[in-house]
Backbone bond lengths (Angstrom), bond angles and torsions (degrees), N, CA, C in turn:
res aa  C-N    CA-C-N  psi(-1)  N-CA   C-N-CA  omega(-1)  CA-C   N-CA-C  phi
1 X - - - 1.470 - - 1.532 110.82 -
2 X 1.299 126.21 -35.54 1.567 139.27 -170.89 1.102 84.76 -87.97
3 X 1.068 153.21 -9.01 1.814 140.76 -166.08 1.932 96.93 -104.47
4 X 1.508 89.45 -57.42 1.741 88.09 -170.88 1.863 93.65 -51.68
5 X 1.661 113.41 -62.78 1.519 114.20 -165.42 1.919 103.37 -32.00
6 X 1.299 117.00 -53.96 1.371 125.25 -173.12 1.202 116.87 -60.31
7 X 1.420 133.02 -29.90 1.293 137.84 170.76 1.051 107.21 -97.48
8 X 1.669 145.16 -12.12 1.494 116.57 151.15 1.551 119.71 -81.98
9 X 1.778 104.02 -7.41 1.410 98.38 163.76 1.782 117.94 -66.02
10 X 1.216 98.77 -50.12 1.505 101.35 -159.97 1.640 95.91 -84.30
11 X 1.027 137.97 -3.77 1.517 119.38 127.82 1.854 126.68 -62.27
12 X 0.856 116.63 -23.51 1.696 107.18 -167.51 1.730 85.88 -83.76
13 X 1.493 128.54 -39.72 1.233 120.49 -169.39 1.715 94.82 -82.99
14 X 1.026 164.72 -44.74 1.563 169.55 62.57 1.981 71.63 84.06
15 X 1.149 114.32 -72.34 1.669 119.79 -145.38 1.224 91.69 -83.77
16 X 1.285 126.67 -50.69 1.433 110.89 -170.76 1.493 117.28 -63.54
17 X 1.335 110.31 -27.73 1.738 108.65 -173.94 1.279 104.05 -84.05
18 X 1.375 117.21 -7.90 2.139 118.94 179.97 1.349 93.05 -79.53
19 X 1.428 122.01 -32.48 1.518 121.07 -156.90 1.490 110.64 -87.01
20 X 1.360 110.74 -34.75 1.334 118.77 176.63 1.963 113.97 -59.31
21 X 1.550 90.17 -50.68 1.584 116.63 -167.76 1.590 85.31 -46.10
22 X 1.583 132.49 -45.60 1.668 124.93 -134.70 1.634 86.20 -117.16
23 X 1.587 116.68 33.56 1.031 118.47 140.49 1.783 146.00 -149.59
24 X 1.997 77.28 26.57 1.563 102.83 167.71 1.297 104.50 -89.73
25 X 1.603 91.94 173.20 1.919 111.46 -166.72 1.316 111.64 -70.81
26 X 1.596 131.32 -9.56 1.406 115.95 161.74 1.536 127.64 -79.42
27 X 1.286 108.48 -14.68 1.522 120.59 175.86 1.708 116.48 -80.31
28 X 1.951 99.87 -30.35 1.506 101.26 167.39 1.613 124.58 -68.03
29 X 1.181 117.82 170.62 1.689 116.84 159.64 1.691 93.32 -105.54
30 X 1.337 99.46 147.34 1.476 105.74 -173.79 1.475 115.95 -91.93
31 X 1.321 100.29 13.19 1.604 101.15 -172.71 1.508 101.65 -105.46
32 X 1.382 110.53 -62.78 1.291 113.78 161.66 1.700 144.61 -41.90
33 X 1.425 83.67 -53.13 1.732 114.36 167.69 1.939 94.44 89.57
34 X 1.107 123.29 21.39 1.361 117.86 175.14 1.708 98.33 -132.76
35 X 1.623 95.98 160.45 1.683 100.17 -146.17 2.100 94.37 -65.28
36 X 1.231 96.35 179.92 1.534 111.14 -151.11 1.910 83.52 -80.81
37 X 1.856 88.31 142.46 1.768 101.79 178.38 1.364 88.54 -119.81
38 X 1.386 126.27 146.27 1.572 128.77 -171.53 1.588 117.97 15.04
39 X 1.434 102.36 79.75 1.810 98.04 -170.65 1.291 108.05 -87.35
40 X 1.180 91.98 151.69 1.977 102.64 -168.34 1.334 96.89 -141.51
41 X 1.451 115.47 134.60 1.165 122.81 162.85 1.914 139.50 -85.84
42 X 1.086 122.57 140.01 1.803 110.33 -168.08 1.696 82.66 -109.00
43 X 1.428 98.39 168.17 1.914 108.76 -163.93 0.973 108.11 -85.97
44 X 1.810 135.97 39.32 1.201 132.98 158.88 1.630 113.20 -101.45
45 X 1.290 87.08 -12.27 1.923 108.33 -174.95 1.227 129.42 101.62
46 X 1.101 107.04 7.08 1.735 124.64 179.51 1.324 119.67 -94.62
47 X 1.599 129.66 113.69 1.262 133.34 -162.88 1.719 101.76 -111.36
48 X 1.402 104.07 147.23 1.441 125.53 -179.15 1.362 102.68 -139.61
49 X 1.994 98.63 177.73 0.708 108.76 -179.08 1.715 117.49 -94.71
50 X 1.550 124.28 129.33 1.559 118.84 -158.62 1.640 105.21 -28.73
51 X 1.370 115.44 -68.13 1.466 140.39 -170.69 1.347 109.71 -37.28
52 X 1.594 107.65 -48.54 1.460 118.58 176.34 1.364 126.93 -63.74
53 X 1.225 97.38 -48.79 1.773 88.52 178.91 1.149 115.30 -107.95
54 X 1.555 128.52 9.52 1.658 120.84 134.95 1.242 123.90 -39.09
55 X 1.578 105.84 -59.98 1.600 111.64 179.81 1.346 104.72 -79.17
56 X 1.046 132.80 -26.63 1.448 117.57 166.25 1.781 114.61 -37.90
57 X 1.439 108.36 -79.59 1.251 102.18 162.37 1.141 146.86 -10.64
58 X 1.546 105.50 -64.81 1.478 128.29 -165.43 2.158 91.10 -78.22
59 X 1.281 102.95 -39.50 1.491 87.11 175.86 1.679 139.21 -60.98
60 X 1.950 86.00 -30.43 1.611 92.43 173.29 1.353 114.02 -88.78
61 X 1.232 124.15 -32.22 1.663 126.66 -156.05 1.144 116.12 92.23
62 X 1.479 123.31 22.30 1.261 117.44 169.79 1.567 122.01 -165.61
63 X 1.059 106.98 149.22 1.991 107.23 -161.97 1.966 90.40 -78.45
64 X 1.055 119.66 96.19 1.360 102.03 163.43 2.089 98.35 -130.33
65 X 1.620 117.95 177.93 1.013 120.83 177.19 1.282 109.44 -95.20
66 X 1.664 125.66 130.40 2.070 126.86 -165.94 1.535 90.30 -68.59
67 X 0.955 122.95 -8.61 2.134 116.41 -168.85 0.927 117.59 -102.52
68 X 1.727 121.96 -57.13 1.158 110.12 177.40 1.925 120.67 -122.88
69 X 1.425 84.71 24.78 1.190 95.93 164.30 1.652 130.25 76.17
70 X 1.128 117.05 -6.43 1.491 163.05 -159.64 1.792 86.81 -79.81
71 X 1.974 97.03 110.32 1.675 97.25 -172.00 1.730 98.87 -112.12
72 X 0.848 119.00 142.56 1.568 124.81 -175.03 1.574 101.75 -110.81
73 X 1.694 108.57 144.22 1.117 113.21 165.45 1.770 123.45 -67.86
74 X 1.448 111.54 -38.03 1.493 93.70 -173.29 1.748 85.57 -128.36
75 X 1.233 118.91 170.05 0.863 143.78 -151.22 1.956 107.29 -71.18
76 X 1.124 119.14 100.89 1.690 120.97 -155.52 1.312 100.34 -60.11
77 X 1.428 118.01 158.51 1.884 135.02 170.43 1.474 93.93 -74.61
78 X 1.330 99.77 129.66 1.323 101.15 167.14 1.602 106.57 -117.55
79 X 1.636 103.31 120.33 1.101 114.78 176.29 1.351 146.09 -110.11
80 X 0.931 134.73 107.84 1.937 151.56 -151.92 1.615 100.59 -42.70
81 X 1.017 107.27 128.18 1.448 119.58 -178.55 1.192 114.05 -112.61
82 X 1.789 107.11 64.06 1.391 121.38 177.32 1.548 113.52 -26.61
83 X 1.670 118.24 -64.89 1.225 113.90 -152.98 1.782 95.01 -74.06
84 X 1.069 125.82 -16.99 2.221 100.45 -177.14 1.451 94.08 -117.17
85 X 1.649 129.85 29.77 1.153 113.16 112.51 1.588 146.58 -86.60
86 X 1.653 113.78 -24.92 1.213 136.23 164.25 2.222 103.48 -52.22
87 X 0.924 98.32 -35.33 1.829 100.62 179.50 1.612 95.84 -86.26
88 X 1.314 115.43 -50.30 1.885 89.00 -169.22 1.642 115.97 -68.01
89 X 1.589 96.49 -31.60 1.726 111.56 159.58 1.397 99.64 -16.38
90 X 1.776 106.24 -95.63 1.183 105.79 -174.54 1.492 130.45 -73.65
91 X 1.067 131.53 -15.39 1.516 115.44 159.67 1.557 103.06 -43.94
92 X 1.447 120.90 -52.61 1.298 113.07 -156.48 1.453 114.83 -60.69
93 X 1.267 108.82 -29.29 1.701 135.41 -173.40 1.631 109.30 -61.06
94 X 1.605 87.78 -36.37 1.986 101.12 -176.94 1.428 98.51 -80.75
95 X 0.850 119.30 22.09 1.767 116.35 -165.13 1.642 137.03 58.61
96 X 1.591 107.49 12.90 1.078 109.51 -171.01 1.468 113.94 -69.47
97 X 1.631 133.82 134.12 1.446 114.77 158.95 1.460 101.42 -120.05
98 X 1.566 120.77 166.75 1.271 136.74 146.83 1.253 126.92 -22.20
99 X 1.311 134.76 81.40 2.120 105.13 -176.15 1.944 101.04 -39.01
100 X 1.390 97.78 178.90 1.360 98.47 -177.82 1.631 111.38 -110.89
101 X 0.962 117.80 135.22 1.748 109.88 -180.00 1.535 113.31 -57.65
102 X 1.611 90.09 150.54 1.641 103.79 -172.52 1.630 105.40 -37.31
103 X 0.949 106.02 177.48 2.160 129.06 156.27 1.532 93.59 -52.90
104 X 1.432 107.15 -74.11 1.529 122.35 -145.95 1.420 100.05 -64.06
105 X 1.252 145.35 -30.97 1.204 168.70 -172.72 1.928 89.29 -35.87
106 X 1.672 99.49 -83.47 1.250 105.72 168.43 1.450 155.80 -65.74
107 X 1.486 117.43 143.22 1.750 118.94 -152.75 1.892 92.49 -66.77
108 X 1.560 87.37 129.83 1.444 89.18 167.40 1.375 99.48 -124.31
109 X 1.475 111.85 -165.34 1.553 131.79 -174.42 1.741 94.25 -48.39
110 X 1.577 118.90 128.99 1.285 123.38 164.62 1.332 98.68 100.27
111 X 1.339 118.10 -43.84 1.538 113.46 -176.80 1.226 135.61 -58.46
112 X 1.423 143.87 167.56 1.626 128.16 159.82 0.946 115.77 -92.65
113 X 1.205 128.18 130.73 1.623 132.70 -178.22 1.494 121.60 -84.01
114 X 1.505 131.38 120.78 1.118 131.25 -177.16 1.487 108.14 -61.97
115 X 2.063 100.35 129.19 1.536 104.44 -157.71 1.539 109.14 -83.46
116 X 1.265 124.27 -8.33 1.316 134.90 -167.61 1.930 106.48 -98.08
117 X 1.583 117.94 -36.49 1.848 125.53 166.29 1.466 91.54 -33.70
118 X 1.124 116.74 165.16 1.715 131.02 -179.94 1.642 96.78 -131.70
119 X 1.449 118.24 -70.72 1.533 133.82 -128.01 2.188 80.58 -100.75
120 X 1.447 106.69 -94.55 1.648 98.37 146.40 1.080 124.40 -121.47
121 X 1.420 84.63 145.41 1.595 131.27 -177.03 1.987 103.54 -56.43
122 X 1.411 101.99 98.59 1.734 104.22 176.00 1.715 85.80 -77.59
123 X 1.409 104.89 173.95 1.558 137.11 -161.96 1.732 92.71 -102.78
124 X 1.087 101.85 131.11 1.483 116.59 -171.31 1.693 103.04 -67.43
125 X 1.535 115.29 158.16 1.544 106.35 152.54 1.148 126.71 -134.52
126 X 1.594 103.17 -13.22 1.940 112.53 171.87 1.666 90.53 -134.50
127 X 1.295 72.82 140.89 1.903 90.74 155.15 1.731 125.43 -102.17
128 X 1.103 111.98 129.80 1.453 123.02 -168.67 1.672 110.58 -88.62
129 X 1.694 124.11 94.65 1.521 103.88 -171.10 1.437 121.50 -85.69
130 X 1.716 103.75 -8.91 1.485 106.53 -177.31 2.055 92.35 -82.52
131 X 1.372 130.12 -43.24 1.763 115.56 163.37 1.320 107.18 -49.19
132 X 1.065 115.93 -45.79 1.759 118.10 -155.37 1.645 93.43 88.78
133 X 1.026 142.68 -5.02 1.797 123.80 178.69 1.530 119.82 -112.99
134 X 1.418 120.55 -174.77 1.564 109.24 -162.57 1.149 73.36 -140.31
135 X 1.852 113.38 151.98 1.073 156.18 166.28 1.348 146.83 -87.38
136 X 1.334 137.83 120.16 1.424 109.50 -172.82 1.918 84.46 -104.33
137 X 1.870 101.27 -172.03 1.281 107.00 -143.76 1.626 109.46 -76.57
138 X 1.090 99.51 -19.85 1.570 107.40 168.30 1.927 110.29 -61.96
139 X 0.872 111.03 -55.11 1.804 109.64 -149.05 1.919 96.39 -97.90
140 X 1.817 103.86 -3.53 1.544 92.40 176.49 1.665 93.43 -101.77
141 X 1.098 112.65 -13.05 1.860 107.22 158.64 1.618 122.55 -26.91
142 X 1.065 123.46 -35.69 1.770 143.40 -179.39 1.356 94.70 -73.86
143 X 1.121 142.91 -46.43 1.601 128.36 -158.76 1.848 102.56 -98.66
144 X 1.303 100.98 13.23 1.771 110.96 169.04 1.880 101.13 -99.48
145 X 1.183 89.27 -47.44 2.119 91.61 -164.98 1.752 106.67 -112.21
146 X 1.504 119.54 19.14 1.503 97.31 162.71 1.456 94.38 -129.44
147 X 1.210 100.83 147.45 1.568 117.87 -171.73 1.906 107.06 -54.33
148 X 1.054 85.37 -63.93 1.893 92.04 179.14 1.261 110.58 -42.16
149 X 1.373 124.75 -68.96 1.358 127.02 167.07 1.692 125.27 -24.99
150 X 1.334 110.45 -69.36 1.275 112.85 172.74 1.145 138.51 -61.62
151 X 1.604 121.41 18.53 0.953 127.11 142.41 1.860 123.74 -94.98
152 X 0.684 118.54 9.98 1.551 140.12 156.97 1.538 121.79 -60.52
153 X 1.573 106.19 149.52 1.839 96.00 -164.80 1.100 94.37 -114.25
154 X 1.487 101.89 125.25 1.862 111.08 -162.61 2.307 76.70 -98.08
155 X 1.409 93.60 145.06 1.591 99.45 159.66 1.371 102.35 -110.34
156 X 1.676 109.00 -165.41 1.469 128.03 146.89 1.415 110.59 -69.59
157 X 1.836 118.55 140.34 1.335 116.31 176.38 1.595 119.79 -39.49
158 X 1.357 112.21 123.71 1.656 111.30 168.14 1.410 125.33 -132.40
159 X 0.826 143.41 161.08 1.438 154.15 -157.77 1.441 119.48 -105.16
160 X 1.452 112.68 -24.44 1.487 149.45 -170.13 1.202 124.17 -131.01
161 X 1.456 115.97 41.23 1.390 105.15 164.78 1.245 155.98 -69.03
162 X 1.608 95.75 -2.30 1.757 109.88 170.29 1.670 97.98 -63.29
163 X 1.278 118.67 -25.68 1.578 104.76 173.79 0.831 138.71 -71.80
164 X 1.207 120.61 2.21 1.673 138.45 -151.36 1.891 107.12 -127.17
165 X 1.350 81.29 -14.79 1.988 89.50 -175.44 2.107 93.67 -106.62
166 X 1.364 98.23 179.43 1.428 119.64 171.09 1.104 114.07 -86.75
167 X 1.590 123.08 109.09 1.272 119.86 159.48 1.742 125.44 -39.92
168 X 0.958 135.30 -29.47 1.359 144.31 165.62 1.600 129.50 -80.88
169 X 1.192 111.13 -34.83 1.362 133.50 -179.13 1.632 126.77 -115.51
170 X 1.523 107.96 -6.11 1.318 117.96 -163.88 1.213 132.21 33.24
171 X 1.625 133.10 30.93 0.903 130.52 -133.32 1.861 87.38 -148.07
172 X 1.341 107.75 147.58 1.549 124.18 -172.06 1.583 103.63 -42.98
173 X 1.501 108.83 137.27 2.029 90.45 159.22 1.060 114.11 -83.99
174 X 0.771 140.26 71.65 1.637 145.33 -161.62 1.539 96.19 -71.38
175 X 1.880 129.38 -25.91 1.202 103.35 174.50 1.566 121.84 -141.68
176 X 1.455 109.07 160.28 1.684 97.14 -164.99 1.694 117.74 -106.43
177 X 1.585 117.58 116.61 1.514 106.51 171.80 0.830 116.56 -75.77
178 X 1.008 108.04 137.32 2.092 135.26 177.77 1.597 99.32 -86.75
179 X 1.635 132.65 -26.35 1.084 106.78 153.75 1.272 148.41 -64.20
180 X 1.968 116.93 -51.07 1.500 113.18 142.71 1.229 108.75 -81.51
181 X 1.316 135.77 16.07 1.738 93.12 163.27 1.526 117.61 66.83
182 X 1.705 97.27 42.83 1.813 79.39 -178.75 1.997 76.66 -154.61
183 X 1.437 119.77 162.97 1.506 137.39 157.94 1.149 106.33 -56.97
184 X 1.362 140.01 134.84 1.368 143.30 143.29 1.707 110.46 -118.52
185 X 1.281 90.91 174.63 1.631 110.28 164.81 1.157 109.93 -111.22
186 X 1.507 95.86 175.85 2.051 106.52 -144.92 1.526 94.14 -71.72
187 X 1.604 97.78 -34.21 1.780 79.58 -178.38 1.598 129.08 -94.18
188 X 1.432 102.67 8.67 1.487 105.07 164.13 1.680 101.39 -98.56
189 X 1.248 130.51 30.08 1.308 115.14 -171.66 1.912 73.94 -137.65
190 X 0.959 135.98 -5.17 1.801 120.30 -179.17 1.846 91.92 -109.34
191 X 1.133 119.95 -9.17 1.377 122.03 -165.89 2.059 107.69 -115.57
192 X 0.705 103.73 -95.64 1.296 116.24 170.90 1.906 126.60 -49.20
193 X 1.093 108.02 -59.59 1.215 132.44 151.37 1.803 138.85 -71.85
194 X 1.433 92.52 11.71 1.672 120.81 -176.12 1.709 117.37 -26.84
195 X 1.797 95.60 -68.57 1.279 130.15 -178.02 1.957 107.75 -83.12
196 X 1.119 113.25 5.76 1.610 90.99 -169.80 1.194 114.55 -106.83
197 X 1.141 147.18 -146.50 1.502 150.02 -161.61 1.960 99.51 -118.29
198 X 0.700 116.87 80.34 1.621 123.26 178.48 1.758 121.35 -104.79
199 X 1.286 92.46 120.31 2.154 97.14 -179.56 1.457 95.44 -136.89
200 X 1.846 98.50 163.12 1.327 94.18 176.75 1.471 112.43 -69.43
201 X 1.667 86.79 -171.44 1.623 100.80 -161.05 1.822 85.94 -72.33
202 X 1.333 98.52 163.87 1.726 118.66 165.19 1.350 106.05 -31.91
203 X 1.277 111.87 -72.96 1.359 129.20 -150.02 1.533 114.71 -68.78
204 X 1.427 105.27 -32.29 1.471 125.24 166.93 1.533 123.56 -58.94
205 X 1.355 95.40 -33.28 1.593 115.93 -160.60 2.104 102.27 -91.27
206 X 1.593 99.47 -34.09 1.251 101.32 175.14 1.256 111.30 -70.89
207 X 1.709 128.53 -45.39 1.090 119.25 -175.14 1.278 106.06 -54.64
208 X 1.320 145.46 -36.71 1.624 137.39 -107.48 1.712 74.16 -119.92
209 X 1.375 130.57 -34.22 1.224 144.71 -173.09 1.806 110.39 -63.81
210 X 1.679 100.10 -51.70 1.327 113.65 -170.00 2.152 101.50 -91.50
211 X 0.902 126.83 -17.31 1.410 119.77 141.93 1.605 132.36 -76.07
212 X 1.238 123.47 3.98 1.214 137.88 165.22 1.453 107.38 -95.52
213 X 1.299 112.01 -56.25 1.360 93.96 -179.15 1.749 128.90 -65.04
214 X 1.708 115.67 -25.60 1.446 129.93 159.55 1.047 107.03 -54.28
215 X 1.285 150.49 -13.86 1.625 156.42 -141.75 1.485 96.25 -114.85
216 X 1.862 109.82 -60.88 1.157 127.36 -170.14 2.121 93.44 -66.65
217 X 0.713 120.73 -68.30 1.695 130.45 -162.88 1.417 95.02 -62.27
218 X 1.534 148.85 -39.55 1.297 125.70 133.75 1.192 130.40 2.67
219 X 1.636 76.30 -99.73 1.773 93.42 -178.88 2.007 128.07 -36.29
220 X 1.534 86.63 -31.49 1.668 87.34 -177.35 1.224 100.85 -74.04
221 X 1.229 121.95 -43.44 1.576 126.27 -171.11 1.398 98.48 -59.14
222 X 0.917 140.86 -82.19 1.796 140.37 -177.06 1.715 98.99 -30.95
223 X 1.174 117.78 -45.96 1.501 97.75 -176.51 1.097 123.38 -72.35
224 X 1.014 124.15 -31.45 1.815 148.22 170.11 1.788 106.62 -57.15
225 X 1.393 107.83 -48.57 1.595 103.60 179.15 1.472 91.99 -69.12
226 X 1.420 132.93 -41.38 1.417 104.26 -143.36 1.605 90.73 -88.46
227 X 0.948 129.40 17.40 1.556 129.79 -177.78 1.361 114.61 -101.87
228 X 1.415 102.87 -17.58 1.612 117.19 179.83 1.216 104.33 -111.31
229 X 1.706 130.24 -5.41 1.339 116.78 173.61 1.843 86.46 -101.20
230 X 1.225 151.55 -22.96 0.906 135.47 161.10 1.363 129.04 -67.02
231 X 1.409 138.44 -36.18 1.465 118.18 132.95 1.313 148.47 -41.40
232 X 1.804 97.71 -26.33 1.269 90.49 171.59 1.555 116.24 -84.17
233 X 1.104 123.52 -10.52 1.615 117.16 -161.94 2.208 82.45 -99.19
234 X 0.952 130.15 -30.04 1.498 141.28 164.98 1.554 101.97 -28.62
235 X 1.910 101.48 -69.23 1.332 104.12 179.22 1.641 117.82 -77.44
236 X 1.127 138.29 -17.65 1.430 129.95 149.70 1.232 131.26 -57.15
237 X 0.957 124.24 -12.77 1.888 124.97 175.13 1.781 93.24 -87.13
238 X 1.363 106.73 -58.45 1.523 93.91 -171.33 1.951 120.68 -78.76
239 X 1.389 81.84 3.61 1.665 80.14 167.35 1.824 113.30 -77.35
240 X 1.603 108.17 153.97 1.470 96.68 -179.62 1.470 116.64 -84.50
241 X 0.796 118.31 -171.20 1.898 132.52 -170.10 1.510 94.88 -64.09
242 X 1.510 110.41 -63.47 1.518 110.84 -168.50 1.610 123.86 -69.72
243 X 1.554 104.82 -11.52 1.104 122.26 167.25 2.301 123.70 -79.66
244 X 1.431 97.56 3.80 0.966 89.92 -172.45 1.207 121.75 -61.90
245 X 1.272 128.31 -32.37 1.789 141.09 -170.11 1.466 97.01 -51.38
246 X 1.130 122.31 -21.08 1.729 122.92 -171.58 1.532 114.58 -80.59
247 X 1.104 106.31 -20.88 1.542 112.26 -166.39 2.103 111.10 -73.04
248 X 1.581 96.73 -22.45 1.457 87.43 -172.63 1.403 108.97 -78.76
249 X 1.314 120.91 -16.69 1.581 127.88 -176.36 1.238 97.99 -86.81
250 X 1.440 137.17 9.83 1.457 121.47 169.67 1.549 96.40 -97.63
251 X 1.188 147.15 -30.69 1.622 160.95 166.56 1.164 107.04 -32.73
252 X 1.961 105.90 -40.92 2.042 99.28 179.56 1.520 113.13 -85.17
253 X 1.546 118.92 16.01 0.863 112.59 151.55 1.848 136.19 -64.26
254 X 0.973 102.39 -10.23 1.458 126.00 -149.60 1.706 97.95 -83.66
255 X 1.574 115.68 -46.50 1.344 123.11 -166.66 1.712 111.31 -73.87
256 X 1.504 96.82 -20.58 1.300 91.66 173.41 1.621 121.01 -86.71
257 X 1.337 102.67 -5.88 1.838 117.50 175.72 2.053 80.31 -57.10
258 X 1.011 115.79 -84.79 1.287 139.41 -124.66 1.478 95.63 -75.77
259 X 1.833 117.10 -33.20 1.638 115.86 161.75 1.775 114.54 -56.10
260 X 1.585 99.93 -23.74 0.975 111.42 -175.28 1.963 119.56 -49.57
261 X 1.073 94.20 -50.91 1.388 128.23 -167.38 1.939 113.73 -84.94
């Protein structure tokens, strides 16, 4: 009886972890955002779906990878990735599907449409000014964990980003003169703007302001605990043996450090 119970357990968990697996990001194509249709891999290691990153290509004018950004001179081998099609094969066979993403998920009327979706278009959430394109939350994931990327100036989603770059330089205004009174970029602000009164933009300056101060209110807090875990371990050595039961009620002192703060 404990044998059958254990083997319909470790089947129901058997299914749930197949089901989960065939709806993480290696089973998706990242262009599409639905799981991989003849996936083929290009020699950076990133697999799609064939359809997808043909037309990917053919849409931009150029063989590069949508993830990590990785641009090739001639046009990459794309090669069939027998074995994680043979697995979605059969997941699919076991009946597993994808749930389907919310409504809200996708760009509707008013919205920005993520420039990299193919089939549908998810709803953007950052705009990229060193790409020039906007992202929804899946495909702006890359400009968090690849090095190249993250040096890139992610904005708030916009619709208009030729406004946001240098007509001359194409390049972010990342900063604002207080002499004309207008956004530039770094290199119209070392060139043109050499001699004038130049700071970052507002918005730059608030963030950089409001992570300093989390930095600062940290830091006090860590010094403050370790001042109260050093009294407290102070008053445990000189407490006596029979007195030990007392020591854990000095510990709830601790929560009020941190309500403190």
């Amino acid at each position: 009886m404990k044998s059958d119970w254990s083997m319909d357990r470790l089947g129901k968990d058997a299914s749930e972890l197949t089901a989960s697996l065939l709806t993480e990001d290696h089973f998706r194509c990242s262009v599409c955002t639905e799981v991989l249709k003849e996936p083929v891999s290009i020699s950076c290691g990133h697999s799609y779906c064939r359809q997808c990153i043909e037309t990917h290509w053919i849409q931009t004018g150029e063989y590069d990878c949508p993830q990590c950004r990785k641009r090739f001179r001639t046009r990459p081998d794309l090669l069939t990735n027998s074995a994680l099609e043979k697995v979605i094969e059969k997941l699919h066979q076991a009946g597993f599907k994808v749930p389907a993403l919310p409504k809200h998920c996708y760009a509707g009327p008013g919205d920005v449409a993520c420039d990299l979706c193919t089939e549908k278009q998810l709803k953007a959430v950052r705009s990229c000014l060193t790409c020039t394109a906007s992202y929804c939350e899946s495909h702006v994931r890359h400009h968090y964990t690849v090095a190249a990327l993250q040096r890139h100036t992610l904005v708030e989603v916009t619709g208009n980003l030729e406004q946001k770059l240098c007509q001359l330089h194409h390049r972010a205004l990342e900063v604002f003169c207080k002499t004309d009174q207008v956004s530039v970029c770094l290199v119209c602000a070392l060139q043109d703007h050499r001699n004038h009164d130049v700071i970052k933009n507002e918005r730059d300056t608030e963030e950089e302001n409001t992570k300093t101060q989390e930095e600062q209110i940290a830091s006090r807090l860590e010094a403050r605990l370790q001042r109260e875990l050093t009294i407290l371990q102070h008053n445990t050595e000189e407490l006596p043996a029979d007195n030990s039961e007392q020591v854990p009620f000095s510990v709830n002192t601790l929560p009020s450090v941190i309500q403190y703060w």
